[in-house]
C-alpha positions in Angstrom: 0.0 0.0 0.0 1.0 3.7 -0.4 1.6 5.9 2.7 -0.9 8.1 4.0 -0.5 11.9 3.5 0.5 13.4 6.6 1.6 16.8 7.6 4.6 15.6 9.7 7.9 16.6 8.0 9.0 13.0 8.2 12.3 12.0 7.0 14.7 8.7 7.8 17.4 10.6 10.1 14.4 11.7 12.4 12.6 8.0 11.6 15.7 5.9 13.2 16.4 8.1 15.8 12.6 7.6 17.0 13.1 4.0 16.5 16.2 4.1 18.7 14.6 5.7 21.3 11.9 3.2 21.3 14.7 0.5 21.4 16.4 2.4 24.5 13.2 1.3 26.3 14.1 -2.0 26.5 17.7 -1.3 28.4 20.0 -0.9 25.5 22.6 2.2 25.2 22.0 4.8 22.9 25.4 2.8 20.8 23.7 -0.3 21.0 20.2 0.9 20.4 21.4 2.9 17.2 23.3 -0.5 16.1 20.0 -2.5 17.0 18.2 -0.1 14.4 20.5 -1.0 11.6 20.3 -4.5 12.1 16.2 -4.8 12.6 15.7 -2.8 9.2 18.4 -4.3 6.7 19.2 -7.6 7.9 17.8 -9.0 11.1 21.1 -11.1 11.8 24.8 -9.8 12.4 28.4 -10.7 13.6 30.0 -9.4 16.6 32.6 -7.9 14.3 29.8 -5.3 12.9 29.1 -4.6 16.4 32.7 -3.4 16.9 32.9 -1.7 13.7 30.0 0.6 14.4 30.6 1.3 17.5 34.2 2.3 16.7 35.9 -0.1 19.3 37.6 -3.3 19.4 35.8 -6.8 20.7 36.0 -7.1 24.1 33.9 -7.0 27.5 31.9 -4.5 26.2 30.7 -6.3 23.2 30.6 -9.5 25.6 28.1 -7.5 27.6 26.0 -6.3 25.0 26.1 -10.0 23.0 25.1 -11.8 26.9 22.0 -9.2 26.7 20.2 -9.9 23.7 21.0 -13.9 24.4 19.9 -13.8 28.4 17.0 -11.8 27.5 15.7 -13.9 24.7 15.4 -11.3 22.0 18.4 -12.6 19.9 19.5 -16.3 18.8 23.2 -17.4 18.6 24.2 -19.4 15.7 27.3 -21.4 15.8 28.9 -21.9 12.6 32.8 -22.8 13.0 35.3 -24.2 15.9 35.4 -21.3 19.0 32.4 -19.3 17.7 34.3 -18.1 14.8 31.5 -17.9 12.6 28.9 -16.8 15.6 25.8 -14.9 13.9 23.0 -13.2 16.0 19.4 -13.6 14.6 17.4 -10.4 16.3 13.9 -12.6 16.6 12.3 -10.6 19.8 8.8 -9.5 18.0 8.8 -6.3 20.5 11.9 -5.2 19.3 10.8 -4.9 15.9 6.9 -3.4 16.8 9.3 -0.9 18.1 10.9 0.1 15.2 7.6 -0.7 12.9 8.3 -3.5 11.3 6.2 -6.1 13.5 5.8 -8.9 10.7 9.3 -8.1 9.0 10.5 -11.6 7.2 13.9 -10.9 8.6 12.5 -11.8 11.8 11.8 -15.2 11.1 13.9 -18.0 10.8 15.4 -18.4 7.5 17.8 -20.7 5.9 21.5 -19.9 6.7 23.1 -18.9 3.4 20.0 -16.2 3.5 21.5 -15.3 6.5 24.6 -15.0 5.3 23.6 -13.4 2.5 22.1 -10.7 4.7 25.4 -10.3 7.2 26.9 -8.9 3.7 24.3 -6.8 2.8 24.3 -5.1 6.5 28.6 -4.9 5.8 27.9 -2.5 2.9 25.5 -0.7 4.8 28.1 0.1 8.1 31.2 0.5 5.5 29.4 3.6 4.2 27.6 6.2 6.8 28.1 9.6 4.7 24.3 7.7 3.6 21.5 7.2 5.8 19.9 3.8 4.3 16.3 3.1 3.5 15.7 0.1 4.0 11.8 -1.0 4.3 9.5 -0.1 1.5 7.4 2.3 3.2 10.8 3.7 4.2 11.4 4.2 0.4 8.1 5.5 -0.4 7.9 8.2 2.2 11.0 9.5 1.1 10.9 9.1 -2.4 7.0 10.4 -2.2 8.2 13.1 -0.6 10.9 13.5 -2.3 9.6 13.4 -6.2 5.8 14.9 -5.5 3.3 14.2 -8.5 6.5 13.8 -10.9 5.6 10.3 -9.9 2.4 7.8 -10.1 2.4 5.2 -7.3 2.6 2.7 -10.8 6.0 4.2 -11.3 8.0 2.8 -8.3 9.4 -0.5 -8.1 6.4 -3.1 -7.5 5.8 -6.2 -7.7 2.0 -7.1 -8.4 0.0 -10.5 -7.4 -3.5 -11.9 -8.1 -6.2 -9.9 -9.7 -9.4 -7.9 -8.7 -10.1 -7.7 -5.3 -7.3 -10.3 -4.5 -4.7 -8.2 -5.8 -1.7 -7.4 -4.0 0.9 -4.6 -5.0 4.3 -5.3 -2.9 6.3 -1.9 -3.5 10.2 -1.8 -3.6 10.0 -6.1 -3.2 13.5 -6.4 -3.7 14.4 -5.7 0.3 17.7 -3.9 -0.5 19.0 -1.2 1.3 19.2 2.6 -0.8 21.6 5.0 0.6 20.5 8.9 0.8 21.8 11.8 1.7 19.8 14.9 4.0 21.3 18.0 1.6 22.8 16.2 -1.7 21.0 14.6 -4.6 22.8 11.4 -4.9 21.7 7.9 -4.4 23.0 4.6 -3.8 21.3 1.4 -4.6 22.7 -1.8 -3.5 22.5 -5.4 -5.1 23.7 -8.1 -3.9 25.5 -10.5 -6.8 24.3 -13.8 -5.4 24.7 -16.0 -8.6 27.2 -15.8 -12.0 24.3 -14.8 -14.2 22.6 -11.2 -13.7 19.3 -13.2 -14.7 17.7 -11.9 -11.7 20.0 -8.2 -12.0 18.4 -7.7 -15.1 14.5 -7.6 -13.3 15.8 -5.5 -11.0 16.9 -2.7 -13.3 14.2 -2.9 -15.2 11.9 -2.3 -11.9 13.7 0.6 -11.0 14.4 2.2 -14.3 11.8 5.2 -14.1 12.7 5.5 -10.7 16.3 6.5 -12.0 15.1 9.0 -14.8 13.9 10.9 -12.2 16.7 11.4 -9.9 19.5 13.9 -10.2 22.4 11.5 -9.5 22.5 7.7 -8.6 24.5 4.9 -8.3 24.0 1.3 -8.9 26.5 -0.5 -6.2 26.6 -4.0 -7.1 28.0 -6.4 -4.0 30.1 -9.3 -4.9 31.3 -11.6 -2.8 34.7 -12.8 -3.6 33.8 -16.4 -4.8 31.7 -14.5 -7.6 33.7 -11.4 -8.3 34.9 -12.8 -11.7 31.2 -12.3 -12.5 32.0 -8.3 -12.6 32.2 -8.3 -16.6 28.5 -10.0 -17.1 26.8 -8.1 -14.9 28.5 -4.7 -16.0 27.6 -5.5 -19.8 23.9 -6.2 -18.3 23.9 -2.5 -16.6 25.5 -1.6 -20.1 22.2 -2.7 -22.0 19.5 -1.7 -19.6 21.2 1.5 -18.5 23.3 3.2 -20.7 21.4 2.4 -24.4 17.6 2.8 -25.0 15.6 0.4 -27.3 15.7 1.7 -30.9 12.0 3.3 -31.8 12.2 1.8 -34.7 12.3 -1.4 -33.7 9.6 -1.4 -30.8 6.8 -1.9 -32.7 8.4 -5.2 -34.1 9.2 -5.9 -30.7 5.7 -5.4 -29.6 4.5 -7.9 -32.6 6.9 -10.6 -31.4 6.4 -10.4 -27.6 2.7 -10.8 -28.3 3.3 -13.5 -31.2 5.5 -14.9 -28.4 2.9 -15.4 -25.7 0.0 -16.7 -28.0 2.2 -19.1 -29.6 3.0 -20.4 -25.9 -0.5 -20.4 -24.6 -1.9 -22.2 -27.5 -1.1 -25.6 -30.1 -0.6 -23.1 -32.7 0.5 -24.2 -36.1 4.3 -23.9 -36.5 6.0 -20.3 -36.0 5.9 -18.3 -39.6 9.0 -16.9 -41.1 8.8 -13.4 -39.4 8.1 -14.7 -36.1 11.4 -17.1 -36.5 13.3 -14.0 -38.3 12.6 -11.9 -34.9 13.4 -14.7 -32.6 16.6 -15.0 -33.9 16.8 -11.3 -33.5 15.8 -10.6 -30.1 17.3 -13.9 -28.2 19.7 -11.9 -26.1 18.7 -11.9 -22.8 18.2 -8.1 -22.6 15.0 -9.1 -24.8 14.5 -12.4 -23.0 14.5 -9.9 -18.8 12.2 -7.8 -21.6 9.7 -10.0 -22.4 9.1 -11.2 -18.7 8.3 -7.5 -17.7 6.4 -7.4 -20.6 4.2 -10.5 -19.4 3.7 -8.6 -16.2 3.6 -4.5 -17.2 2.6 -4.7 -21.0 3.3 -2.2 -23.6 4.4 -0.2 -20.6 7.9 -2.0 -20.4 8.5 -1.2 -23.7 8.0 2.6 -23.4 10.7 2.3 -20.2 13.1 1.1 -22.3 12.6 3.8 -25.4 13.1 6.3 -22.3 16.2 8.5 -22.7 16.4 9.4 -19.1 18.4 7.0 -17.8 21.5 6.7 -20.6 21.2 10.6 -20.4 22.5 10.4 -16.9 25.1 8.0 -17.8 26.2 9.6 -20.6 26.3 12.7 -18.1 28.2 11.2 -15.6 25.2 11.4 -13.3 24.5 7.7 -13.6 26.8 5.2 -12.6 27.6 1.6 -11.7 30.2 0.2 -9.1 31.5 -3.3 -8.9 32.8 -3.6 -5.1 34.1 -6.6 -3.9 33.2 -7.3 0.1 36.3 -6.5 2.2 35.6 -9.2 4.6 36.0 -12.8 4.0 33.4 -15.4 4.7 35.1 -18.5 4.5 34.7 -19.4 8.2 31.3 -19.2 7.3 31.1 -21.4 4.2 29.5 -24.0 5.4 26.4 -21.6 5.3 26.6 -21.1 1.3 27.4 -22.1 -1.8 27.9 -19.7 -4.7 26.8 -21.6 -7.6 
């Protein structure tokens, strides 16, 4: 759902430090508290080391203190993953914790398999390596801000969605991805993160296209794309994906042939129709890449809608501008200890 209008001036510094006061209540410092809020919003599970890291000091009785808390007091799960608790996660379950900071039925509170987990501890690295942002990280996080933010330049069909069912049953899940996007109070840039979980950007692919008018209308962004090191010779396929989705536009003069194949397409598929004609093989051949084949499933979902997107010049404007960019940065920290957890296909 979108949020309601409201007259408060809300943004997400004054946001988390509400949700830290709320977490204060429950006999946490203002440190751990502030730490608490970073883990309940973007990842629900963390290692000491993160602990230490934000707080700015090194692992000792303090962190042993604050660790024994959360265990003792049943609002946090340890994890052992390797010989001496080396590989030690924290899964922050307590449901009062995170009514607290509004996010009562959050998914990351529940259990989850562990390479999810893991997945997570590296998405909530990125998040403390970088604090010149303040992160949005639930989606009505994202749509306050970005309401707010864009006004009417936007419809509500314009941000990142996900739909499900029809008619009364329908369900629109806004922002679905559950990534963190950095901001900043008095500076237009932007930072969204993805996490390279797999050596094909199959899945990269959907999520640019989902949050391609989204980028049109900002002033300056960046796609950060996460890899962890077992997948970081991945870099070149999923910078030639950004490549296609980001920095060209589909040729007008080839949409409406587009258009006639991605319909051709699905009522070939949905029917025993008579073998393909020679212009329906001629444009397979054509459009077999998988920029057309992440195309055509957004396609099945938006309709001719996904094809106006991607004749949009917005988007390779700002890369062409230097106002549009993508990163490859591979995570600092090694997870081996924790391999047993994952395996990157």
């Amino acid at each position: 759902m979108m949020p309601v209008a409201s007259s408060d001036p809300w943004t997400i510094q004054r946001a988390n430090a509400a949700r830290a006061d709320a977490l204060a209540t429950f006999g946490f410092t203002e440190r751990q508290a502030r730490f608490l809020v970073q883990v309940l919003l973007h990842a629900g599970v963390f290692v000491p080391r993160q602990y230490c890291q934000f707080s700015g000091i090194v692992h000792g009785q303090k962190t042993a203190d604050f660790l024994a808390k959360l265990v003792e007091r049943r609002f946090a799960t340890p994890i052992t993953t390797g010989a001496l608790h080396r590989g030690r996660l924290f899964h922050v379950h307590y449901k009062p914790l995170w009514a607290a900071v509004g996010e009562p039925d959050c998914r990351f509170r529940k259990p989850a398999a562990l390479g999810r987990l893991l997945e997570r501890v590296m998405v909530l690295d990125a998040v403390l390596a970088d604090p010149a942002f303040v992160w949005l990280g639930p989606s009505q996080d994202k749509l306050r801000h970005f309401t707010a933010e864009q006004g009417d330049r936007l419809r509500p069909d314009e941000y990142p969605r996900l739909t499900f069912g029809d008619g009364a049953a329908k369900v629109v899940r806004y922002f679905p991805d559950k990534l963190p996007i950095g901001v900043q109070p008095y500076a237009p840039p932007h930072v969204l993160l993805y996490l390279v979980t797999r050596p094909s950007p199959v899945d990269f692919r959907a999520f640019l296209i989902r949050h391609t008018i989204l980028l049109g209308a900002l002033r300056q962004w960046t796609v950060r794309l996460l890899f962890p090191s077992p997948l970081a010779k991945a870099h070149a396929a999923y910078r030639h994906a950004a490549r296609e989705h980001l920095a060209t536009r589909l040729n007008p003069s080839a949409a409406d042939e587009v258009r006639w194949y991605f319909a051709e397409r699905r009522r070939l598929s949905d029917t025993a129709a008579t073998t393909p004609d020679r212009r329906f093989r001629e444009a397979a051949k054509t459009f077999s890449s998988p920029y057309f084949g992440a195309l055509y499933r957004a396609w099945l979902v938006a309709g001719d809608a996904a094809i106006w997107v991607a004749q949009s010049v917005a988007v390779p404007d700002a890369v062409s501008r230097g106002e549009g960019c993508v990163e490859c940065v591979v995570l600092a920290h090694q997870y081996m200890h924790l391999a047993p957890l994952v395996s990157f296909a």
